[in-house]
CHARMM-style PDB file with segment names, atoms N, HN, CA, C and O in Angstrom:
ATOM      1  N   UNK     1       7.883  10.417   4.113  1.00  0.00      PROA
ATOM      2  CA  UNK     1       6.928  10.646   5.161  1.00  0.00      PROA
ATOM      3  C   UNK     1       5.779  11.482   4.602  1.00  0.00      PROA
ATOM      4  O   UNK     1       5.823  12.393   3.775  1.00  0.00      PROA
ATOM      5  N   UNK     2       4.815  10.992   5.203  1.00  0.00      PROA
ATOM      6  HN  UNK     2       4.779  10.251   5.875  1.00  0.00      PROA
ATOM      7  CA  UNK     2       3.431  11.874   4.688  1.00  0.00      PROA
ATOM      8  C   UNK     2       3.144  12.735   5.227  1.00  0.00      PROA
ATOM      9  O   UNK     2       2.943  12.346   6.377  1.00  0.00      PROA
ATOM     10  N   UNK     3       2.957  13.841   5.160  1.00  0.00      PROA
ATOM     11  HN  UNK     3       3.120  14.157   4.226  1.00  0.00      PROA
ATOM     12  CA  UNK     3       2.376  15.097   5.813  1.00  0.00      PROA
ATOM     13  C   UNK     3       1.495  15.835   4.910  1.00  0.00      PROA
ATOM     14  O   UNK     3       1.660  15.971   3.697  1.00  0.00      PROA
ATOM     15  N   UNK     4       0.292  16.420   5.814  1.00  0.00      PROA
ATOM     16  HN  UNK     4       0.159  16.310   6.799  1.00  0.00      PROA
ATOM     17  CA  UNK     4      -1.186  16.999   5.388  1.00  0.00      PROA
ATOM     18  C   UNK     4      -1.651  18.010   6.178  1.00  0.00      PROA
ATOM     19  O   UNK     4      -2.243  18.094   7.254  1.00  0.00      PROA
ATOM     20  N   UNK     5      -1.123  18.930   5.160  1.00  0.00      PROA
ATOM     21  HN  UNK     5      -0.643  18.862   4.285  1.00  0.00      PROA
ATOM     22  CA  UNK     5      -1.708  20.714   5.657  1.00  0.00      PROA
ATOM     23  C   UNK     5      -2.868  20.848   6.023  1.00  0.00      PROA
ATOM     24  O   UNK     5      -3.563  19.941   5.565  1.00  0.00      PROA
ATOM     25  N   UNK     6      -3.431  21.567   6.651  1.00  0.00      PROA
ATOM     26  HN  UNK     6      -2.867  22.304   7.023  1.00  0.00      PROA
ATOM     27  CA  UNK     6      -4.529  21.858   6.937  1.00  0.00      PROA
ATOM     28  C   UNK     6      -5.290  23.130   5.696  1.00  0.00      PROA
ATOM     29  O   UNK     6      -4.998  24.305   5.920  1.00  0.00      PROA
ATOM     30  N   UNK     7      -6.022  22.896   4.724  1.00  0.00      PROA
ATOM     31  HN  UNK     7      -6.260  21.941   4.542  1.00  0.00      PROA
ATOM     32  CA  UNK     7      -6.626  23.702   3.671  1.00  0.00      PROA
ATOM     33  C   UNK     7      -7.297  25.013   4.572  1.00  0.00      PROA
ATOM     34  O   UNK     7      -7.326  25.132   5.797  1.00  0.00      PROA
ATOM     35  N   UNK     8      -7.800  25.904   3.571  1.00  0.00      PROA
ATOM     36  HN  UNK     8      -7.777  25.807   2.576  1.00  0.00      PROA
ATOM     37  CA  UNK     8      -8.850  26.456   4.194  1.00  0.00      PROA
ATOM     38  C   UNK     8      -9.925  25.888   4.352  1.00  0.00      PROA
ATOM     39  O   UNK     8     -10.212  24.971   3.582  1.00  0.00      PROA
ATOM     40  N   UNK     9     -10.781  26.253   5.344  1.00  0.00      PROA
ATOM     41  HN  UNK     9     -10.547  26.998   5.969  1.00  0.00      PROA
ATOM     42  CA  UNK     9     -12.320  25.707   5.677  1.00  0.00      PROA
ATOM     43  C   UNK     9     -12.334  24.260   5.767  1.00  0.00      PROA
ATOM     44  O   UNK     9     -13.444  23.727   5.772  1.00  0.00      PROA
ATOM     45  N   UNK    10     -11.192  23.454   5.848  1.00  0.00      PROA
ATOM     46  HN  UNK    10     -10.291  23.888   5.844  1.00  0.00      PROA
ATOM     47  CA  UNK    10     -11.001  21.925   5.766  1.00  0.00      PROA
ATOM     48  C   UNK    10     -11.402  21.542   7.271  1.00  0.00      PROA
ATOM     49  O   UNK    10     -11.087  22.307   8.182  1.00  0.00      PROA
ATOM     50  N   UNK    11     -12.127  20.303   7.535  1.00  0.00      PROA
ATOM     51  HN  UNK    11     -12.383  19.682   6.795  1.00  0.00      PROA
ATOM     52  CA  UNK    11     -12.496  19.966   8.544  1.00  0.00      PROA
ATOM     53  C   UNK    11     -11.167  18.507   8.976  1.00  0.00      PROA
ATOM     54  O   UNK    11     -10.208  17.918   8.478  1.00  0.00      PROA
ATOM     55  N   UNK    12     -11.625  18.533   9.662  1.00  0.00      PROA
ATOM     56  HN  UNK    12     -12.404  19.012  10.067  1.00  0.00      PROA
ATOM     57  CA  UNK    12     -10.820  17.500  10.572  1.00  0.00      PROA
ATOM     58  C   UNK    12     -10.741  16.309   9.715  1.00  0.00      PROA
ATOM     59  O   UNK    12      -9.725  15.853   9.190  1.00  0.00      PROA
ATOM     60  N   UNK    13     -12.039  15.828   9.636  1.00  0.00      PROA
ATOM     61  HN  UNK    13     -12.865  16.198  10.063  1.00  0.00      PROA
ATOM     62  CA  UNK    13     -12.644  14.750   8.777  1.00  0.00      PROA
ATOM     63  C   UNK    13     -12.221  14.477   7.745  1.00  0.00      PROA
ATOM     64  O   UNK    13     -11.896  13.334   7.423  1.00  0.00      PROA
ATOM     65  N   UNK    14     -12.134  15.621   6.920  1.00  0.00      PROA
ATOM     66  HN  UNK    14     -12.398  16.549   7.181  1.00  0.00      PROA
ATOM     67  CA  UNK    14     -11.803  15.501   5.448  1.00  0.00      PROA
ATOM     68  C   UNK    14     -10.245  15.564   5.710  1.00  0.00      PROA
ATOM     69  O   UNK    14      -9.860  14.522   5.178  1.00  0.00      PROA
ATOM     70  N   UNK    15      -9.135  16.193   6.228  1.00  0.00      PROA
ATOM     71  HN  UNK    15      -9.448  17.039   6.660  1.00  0.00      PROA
ATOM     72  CA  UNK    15      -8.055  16.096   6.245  1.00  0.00      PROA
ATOM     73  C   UNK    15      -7.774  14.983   6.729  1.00  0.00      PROA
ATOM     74  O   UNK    15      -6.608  14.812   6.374  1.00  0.00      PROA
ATOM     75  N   UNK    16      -8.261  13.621   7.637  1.00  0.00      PROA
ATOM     76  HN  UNK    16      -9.208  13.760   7.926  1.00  0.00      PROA
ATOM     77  CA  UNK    16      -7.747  12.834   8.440  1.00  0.00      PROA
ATOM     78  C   UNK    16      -8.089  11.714   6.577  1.00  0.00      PROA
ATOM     79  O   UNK    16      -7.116  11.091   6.153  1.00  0.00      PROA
ATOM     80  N   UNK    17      -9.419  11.642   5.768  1.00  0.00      PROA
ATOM     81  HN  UNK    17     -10.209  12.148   6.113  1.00  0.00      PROA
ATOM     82  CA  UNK    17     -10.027  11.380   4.478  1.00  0.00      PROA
ATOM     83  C   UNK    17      -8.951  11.304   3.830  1.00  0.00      PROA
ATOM     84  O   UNK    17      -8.455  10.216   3.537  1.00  0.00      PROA
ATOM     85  N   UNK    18      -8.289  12.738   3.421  1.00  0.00      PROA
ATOM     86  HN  UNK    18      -8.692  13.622   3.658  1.00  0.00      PROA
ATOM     87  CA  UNK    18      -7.347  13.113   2.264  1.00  0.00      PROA
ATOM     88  C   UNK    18      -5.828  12.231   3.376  1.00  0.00      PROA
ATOM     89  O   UNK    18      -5.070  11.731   2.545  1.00  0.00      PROA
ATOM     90  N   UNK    19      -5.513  12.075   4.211  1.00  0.00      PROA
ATOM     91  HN  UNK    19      -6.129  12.481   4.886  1.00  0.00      PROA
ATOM     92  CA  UNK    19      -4.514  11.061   4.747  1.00  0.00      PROA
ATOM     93  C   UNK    19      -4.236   9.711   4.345  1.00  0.00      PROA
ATOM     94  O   UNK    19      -3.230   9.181   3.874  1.00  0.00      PROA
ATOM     95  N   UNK    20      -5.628   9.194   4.714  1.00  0.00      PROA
ATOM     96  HN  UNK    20      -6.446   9.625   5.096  1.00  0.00      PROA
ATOM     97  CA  UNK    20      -5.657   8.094   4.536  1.00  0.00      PROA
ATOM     98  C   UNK    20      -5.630   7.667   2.733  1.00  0.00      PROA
ATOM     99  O   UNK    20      -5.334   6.491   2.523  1.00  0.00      PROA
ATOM    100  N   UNK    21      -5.838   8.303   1.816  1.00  0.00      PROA
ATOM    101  HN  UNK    21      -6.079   9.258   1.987  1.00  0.00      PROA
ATOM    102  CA  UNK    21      -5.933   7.903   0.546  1.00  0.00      PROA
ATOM    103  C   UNK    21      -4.407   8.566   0.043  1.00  0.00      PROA
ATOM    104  O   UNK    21      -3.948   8.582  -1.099  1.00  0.00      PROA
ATOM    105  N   UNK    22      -4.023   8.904   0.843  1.00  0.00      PROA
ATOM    106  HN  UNK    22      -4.396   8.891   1.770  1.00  0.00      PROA
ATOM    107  CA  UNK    22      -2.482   9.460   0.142  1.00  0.00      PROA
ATOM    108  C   UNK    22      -1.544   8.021   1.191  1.00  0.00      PROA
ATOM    109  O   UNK    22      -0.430   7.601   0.877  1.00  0.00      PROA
ATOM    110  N   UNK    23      -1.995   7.741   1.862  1.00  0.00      PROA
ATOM    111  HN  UNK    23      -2.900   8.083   2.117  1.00  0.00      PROA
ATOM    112  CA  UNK    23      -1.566   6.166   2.539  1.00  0.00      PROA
ATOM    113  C   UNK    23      -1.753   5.017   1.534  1.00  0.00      PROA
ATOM    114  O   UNK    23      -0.943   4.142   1.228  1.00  0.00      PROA
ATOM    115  N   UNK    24      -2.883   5.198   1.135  1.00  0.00      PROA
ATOM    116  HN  UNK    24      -3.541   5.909   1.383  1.00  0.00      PROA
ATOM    117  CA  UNK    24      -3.343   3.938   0.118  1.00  0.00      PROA
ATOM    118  C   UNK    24      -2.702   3.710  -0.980  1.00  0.00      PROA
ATOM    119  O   UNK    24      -2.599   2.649  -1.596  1.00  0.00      PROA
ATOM    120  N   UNK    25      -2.194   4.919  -1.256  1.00  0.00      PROA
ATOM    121  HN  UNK    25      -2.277   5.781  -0.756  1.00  0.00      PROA
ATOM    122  CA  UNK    25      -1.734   5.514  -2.869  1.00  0.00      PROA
ATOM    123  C   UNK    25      -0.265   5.280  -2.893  1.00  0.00      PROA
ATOM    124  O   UNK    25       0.330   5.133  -3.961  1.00  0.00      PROA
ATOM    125  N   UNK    26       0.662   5.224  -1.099  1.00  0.00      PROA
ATOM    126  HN  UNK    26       0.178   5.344  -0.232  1.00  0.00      PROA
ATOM    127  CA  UNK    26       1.631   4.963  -1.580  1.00  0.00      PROA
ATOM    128  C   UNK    26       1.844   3.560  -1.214  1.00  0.00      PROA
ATOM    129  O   UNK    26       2.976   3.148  -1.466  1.00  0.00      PROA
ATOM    130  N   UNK    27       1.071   2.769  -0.709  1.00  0.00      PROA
ATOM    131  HN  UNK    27       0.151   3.104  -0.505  1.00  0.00      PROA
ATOM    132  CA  UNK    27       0.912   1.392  -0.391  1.00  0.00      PROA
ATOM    133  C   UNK    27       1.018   0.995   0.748  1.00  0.00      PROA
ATOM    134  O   UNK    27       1.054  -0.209   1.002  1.00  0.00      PROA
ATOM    135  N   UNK    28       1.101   2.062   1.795  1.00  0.00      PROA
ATOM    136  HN  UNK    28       1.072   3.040   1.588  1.00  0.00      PROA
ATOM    137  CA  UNK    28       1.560   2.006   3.290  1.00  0.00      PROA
ATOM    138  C   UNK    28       0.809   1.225   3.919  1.00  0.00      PROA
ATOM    139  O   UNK    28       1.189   0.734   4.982  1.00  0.00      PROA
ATOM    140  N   UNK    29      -0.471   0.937   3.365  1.00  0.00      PROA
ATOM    141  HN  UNK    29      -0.779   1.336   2.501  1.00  0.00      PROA
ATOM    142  CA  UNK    29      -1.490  -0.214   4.288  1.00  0.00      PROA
ATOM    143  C   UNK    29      -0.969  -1.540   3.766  1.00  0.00      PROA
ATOM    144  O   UNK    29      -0.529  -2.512   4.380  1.00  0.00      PROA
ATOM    145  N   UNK    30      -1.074  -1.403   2.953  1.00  0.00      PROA
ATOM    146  HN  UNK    30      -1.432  -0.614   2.454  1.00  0.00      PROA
ATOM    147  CA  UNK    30      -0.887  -2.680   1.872  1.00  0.00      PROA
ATOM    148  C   UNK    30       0.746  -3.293   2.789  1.00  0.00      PROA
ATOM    149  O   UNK    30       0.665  -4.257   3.551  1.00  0.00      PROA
ATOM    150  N   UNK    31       2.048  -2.600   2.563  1.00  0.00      PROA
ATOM    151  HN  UNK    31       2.114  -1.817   1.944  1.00  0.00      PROA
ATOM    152  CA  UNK    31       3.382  -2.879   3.253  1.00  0.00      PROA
ATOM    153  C   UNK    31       2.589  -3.311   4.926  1.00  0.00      PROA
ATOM    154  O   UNK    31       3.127  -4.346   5.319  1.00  0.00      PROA
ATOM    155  N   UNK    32       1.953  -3.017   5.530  1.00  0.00      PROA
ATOM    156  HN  UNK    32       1.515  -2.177   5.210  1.00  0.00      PROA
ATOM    157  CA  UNK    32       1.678  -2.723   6.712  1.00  0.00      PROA
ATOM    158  C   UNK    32       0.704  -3.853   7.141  1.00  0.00      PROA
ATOM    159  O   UNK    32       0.302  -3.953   8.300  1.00  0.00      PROA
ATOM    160  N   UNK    33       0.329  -4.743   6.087  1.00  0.00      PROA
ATOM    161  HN  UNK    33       0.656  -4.662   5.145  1.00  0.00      PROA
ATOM    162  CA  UNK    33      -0.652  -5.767   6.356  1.00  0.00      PROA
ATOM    163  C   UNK    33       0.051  -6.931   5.998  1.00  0.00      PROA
ATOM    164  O   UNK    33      -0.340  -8.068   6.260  1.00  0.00      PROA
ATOM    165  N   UNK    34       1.404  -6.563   5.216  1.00  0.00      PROA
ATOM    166  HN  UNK    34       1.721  -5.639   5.004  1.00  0.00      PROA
ATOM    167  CA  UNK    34       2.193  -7.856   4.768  1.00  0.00      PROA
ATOM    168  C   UNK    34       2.924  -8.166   6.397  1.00  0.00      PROA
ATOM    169  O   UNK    34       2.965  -9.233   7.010  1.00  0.00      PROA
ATOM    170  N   UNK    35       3.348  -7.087   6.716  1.00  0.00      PROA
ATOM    171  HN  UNK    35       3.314  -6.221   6.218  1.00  0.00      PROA
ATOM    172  CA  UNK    35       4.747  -6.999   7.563  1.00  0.00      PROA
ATOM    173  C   UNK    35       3.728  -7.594   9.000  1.00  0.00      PROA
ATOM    174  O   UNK    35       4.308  -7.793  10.067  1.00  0.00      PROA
ATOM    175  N   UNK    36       2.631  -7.769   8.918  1.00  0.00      PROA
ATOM    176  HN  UNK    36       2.159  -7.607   8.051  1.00  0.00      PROA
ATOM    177  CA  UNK    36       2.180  -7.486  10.236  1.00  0.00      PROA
ATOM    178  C   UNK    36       1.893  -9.517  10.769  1.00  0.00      PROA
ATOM    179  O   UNK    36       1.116  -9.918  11.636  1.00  0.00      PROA
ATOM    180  N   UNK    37       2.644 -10.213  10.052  1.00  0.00      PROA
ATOM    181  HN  UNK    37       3.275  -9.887   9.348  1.00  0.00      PROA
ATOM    182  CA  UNK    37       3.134 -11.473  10.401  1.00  0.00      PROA
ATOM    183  C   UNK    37       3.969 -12.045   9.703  1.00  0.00      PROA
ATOM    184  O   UNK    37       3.862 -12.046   8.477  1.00  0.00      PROA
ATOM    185  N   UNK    38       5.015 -12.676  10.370  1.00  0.00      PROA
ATOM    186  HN  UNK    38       5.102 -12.675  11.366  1.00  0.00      PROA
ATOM    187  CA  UNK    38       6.071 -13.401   9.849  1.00  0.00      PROA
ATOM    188  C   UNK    38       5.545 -14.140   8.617  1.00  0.00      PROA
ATOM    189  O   UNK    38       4.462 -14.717   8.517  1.00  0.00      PROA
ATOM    190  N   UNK    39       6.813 -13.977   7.406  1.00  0.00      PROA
ATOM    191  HN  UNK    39       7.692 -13.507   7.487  1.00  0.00      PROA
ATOM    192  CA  UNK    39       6.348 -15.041   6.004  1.00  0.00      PROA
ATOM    193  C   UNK    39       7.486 -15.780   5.870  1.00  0.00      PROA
ATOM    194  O   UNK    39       8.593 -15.270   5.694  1.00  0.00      PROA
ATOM    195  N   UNK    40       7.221 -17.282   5.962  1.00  0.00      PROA
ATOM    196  HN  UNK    40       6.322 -17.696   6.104  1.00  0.00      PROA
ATOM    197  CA  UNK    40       8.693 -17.487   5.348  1.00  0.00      PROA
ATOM    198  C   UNK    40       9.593 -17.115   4.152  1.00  0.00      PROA
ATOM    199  O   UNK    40       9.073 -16.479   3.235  1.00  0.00      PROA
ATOM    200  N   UNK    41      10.894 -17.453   4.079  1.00  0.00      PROA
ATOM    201  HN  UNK    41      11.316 -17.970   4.824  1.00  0.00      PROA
ATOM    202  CA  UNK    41      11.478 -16.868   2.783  1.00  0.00      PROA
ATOM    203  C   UNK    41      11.105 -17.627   1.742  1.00  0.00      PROA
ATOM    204  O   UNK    41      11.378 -17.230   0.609  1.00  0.00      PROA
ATOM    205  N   UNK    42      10.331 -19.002   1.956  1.00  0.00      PROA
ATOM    206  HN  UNK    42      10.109 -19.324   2.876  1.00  0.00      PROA
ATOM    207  CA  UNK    42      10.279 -19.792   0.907  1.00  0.00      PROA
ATOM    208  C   UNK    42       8.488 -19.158   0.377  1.00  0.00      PROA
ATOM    209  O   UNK    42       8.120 -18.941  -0.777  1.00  0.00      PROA
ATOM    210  N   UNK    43       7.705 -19.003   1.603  1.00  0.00      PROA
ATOM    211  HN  UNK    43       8.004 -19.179   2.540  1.00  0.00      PROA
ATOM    212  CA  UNK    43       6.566 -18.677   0.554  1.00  0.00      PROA
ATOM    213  C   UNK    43       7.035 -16.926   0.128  1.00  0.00      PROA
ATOM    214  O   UNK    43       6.762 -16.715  -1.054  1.00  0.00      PROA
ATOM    215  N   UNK    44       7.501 -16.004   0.651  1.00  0.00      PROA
ATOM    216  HN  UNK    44       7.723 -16.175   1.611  1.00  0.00      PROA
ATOM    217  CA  UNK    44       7.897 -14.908  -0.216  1.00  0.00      PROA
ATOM    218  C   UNK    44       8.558 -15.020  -1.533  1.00  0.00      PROA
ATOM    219  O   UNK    44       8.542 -14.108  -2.360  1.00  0.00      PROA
ATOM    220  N   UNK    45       9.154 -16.188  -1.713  1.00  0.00      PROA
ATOM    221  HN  UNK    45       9.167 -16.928  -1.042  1.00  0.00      PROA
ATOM    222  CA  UNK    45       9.527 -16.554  -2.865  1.00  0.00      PROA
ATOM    223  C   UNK    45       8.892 -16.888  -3.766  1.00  0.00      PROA
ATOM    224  O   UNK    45       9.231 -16.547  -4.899  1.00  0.00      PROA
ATOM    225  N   UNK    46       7.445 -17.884  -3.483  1.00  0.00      PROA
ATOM    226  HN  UNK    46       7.170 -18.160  -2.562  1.00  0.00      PROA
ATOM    227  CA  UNK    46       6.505 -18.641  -4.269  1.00  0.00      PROA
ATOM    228  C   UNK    46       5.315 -17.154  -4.934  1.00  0.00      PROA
ATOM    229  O   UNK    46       4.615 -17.047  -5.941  1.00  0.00      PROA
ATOM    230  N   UNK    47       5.512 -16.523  -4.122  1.00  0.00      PROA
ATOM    231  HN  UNK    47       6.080 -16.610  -3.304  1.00  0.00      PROA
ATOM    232  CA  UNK    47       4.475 -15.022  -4.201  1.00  0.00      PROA
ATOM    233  C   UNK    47       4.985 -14.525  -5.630  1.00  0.00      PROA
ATOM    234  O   UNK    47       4.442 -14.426  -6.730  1.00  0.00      PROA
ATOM    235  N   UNK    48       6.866 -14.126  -4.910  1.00  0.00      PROA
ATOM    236  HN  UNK    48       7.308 -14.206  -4.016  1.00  0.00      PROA
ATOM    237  CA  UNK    48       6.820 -13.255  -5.661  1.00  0.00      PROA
ATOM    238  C   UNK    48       7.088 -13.752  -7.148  1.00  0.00      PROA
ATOM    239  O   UNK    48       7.350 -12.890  -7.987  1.00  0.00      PROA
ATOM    240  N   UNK    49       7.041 -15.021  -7.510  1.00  0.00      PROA
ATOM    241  HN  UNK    49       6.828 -15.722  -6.829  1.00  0.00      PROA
ATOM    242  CA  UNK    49       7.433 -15.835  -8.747  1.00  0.00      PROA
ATOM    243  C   UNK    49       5.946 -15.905  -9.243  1.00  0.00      PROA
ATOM    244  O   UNK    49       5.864 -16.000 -10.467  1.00  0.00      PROA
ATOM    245  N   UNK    50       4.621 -15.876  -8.493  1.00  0.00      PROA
ATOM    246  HN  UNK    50       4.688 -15.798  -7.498  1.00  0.00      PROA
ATOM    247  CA  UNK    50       3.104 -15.766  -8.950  1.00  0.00      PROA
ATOM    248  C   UNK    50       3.102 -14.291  -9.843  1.00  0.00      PROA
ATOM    249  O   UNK    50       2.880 -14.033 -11.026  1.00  0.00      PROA
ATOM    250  N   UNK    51       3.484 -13.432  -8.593  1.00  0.00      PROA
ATOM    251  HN  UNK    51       3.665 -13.642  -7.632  1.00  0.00      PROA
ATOM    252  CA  UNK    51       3.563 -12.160  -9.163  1.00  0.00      PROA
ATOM    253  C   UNK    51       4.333 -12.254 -10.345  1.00  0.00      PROA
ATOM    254  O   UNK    51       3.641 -12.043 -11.342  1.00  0.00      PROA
ATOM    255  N   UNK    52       5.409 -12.472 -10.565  1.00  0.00      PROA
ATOM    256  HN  UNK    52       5.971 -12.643  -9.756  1.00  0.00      PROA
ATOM    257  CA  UNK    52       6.009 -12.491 -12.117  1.00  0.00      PROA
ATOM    258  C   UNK    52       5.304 -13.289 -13.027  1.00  0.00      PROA
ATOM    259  O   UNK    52       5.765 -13.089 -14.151  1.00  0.00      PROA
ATOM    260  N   UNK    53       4.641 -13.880 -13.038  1.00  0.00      PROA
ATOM    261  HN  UNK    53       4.267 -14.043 -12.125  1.00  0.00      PROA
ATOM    262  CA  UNK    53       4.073 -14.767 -14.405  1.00  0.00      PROA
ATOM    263  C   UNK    53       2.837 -14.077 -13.934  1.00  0.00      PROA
ATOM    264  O   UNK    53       4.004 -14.463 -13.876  1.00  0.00      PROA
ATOM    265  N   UNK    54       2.106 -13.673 -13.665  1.00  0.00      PROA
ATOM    266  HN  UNK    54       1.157 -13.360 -13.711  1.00  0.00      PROA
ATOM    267  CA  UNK    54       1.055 -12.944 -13.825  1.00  0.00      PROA
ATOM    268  C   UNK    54       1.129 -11.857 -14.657  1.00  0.00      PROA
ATOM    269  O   UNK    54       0.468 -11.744 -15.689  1.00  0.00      PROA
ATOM    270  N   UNK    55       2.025 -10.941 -14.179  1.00  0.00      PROA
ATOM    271  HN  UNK    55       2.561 -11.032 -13.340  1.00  0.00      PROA
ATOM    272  CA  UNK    55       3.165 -10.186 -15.131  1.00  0.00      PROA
ATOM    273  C   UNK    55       3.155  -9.974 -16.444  1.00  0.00      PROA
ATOM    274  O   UNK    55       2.836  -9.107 -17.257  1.00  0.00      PROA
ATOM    275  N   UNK    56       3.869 -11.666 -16.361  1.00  0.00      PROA
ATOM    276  HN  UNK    56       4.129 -12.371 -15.700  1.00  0.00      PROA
ATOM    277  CA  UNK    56       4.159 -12.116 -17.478  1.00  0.00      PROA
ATOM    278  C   UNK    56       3.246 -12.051 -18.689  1.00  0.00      PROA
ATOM    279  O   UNK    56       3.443 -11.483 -19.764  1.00  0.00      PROA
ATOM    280  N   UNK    57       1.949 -12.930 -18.174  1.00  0.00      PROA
ATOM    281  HN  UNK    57       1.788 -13.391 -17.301  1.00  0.00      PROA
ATOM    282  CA  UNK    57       1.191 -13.046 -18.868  1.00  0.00      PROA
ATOM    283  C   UNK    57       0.081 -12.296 -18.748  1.00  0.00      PROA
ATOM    284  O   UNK    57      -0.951 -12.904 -19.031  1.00  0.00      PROA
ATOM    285  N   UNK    58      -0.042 -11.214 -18.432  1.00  0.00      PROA
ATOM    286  HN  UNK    58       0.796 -10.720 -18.201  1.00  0.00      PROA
ATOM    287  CA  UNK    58      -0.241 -10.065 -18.709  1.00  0.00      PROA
ATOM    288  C   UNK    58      -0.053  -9.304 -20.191  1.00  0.00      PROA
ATOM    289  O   UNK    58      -0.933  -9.100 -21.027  1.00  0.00      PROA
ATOM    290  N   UNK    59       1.579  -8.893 -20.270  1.00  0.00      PROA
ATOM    291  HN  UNK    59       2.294  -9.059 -19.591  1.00  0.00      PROA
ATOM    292  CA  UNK    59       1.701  -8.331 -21.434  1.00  0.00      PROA
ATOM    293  C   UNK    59       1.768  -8.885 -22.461  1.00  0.00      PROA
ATOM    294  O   UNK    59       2.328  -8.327 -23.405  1.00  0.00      PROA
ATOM    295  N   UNK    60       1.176 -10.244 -22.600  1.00  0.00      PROA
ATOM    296  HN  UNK    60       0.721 -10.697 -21.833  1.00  0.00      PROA
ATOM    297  CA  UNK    60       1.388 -11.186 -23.652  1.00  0.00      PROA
ATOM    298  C   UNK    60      -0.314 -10.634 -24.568  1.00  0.00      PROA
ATOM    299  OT1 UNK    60      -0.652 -11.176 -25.620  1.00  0.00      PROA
TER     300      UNK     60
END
């Protein structure tokens, strides 16, 4: 869970700022834009097999 102290002299703005990029950072939008419609199991499958040969050929 994320939680964000309030600094000194920190405004609203900038603490709601420093939230949202500690969201980004742990992928919570990203999880949160997948989940936010049904995928079948067959294209989660086709993804995540893109994702591996991308990967792949990557470290080549």
């Amino acid at each position: 869970m994320i939680k964000v102290k309030a600094r000194v002299g920190e405004s609203v703005q900038q603490m709601v700022k420093r939230f949202k990029k500690m969201c980004e950072k742990e992928g919570l939008i990203r999880d949160m834009k997948r989940n936010s419609y049904y995928e079948k199991p067959s294209e989660k499958n086709r993804r995540n097999r893109r994702k591996a040969a991308r990967m792949n050929s990557q470290q080549r």
